[in-house]
C-alpha positions as CSV (number, residue, x, y, z in Angstrom):
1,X,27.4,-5.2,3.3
2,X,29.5,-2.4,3.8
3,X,30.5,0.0,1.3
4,X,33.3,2.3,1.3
5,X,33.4,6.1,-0.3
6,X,35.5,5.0,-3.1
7,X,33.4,1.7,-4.2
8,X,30.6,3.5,-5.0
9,X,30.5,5.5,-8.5
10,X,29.0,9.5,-7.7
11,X,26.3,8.5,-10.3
12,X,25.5,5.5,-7.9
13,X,25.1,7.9,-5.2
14,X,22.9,10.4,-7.0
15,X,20.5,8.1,-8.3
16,X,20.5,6.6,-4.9
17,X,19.3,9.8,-3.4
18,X,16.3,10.4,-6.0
19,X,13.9,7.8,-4.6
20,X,13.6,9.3,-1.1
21,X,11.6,12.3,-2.8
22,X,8.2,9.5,-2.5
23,X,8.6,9.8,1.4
24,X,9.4,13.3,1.7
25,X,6.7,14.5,-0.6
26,X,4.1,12.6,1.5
27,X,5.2,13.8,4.7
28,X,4.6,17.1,4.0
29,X,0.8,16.9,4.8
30,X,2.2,16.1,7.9
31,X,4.8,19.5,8.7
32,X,1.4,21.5,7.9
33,X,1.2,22.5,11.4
34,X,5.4,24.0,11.3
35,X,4.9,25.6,7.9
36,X,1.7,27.5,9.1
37,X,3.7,28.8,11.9
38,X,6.8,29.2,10.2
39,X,6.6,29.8,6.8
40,X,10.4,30.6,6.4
41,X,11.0,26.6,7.2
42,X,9.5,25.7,3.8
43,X,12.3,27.7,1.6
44,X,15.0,25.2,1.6
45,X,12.2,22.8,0.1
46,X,11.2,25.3,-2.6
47,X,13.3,23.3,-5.3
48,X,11.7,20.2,-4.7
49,X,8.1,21.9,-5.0
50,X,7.3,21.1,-8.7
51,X,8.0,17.5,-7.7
52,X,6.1,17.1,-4.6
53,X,3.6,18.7,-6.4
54,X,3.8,15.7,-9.0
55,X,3.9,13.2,-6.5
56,X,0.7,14.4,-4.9
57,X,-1.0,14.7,-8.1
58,X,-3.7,12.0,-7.8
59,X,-2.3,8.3,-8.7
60,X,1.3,9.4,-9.6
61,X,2.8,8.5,-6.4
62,X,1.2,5.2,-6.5
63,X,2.5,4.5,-9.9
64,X,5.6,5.9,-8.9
65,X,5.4,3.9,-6.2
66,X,4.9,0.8,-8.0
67,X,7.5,1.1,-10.6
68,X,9.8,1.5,-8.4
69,X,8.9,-1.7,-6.5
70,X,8.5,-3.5,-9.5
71,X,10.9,-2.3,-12.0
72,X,14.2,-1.0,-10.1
73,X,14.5,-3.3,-6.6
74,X,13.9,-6.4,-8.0
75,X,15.8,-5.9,-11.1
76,X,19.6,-7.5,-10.4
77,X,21.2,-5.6,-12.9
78,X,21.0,-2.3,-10.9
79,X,23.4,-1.7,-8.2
80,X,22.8,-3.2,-4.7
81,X,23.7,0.5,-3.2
82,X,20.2,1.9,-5.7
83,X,18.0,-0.8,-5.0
84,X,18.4,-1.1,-1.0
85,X,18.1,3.0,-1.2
86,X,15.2,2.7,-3.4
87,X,13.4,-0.3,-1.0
88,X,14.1,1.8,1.7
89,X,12.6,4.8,0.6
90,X,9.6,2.3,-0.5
91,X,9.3,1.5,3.5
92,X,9.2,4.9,4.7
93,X,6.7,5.5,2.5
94,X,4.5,2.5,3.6
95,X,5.5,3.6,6.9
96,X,3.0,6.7,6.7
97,X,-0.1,4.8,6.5
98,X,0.7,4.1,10.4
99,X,-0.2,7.7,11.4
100,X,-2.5,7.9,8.7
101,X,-4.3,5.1,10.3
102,X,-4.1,6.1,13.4
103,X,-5.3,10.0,12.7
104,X,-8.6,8.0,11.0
105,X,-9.1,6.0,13.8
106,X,-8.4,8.6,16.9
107,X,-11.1,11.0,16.0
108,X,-11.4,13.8,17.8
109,X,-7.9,14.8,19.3
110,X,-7.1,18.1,21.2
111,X,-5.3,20.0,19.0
112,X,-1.9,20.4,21.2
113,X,-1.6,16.6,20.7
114,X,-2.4,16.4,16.9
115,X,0.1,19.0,16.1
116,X,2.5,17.0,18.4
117,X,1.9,13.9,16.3
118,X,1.8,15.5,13.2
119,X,5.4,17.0,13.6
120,X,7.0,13.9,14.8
121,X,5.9,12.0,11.9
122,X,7.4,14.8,9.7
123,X,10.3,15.4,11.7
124,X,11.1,11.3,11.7
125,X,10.6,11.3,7.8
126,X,12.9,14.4,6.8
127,X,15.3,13.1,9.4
128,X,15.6,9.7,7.8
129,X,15.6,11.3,4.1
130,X,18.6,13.7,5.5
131,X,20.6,10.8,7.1
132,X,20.0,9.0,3.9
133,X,21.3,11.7,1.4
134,X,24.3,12.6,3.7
135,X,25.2,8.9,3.7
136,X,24.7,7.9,0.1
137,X,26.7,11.2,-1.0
138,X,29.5,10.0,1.3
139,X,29.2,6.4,-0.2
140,X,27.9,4.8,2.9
141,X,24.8,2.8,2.7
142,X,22.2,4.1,5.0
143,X,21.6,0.9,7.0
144,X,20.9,2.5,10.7
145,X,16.9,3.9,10.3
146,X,14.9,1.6,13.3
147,X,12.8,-1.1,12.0
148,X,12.8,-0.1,8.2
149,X,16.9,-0.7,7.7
150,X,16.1,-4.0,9.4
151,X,13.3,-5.0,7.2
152,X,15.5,-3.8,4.1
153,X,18.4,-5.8,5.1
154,X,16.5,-8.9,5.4
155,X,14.4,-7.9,2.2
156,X,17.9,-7.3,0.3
157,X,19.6,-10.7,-0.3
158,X,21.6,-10.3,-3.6
């Protein structure tokens, strides 16, 4: 389902926006490597600090996490444009236990590679979160991130 920039109320598209803070605030253990060397590429993050800080409080992001699942994308009363925005956010945050995974798993890696890694997996979540936010603030649904729009769309049936 398509939406166009005038079905779609600005609170719609504000609230829409709020749940991709989960995935953002758990890739940043991954953009360690780019704010060590370039400390200046943290200050347009600097207002969402006291809530990643929140998030990465111990259990908060899994509650978080869980209420969101439970309580706002399975709830019908909520707009469609919310709870896909919400489920998707949900996926790219399940989506980091991949590299998560596979950092337990690889060991020992040379640090030219781990850094490589570590920045693509941050790079692909603050890339998705962007292309999210620019979207739902036009009114567009954000239905084009590989794999996880997919899995949304066939995870989104009324």
């Amino acid at each position: 389902m398509q939406y166009g920039s005038d079905d779609v109320p600005a609170l719609d598209r504000f609230v829409a926006c709020l749940p991709y803070a989960l995935p953002l605030a758990d890739s940043f253990e991954w953009g360690h490597f780019l704010f060590d060397k370039f400390p200046i590429l943290a200050l347009p993050f600097v207002p969402l600090f006291p809530v990643i800080s929140l998030l990465n409080a111990p259990f908060v992001s899994f509650a978080v996490f869980i209420a969101l699942f439970s309580f706002v994308t399975r709830n019908p009363s909520i707009p469609r444009f919310v709870r896909y925005n919400t489920l998707q956010a949900i996926y790219l945050d399940i989506a980091l236990i991949f590299p998560s995974l596979f950092k337990g798993l690889a060991g020992n890696v040379p640090l030219e590679l781990a850094e490589t890694g570590s920045n693509t997996v941050f790079y692909a979540i603050l890339l998705s979160v962007i292309y999210a936010a620019v979207s739902n603030i036009s009114g567009k649904l954000p239905n084009e991130i590989p794999l996880i729009s997919e899995t949304v769309d066939g995870q989104m049936p009324f």
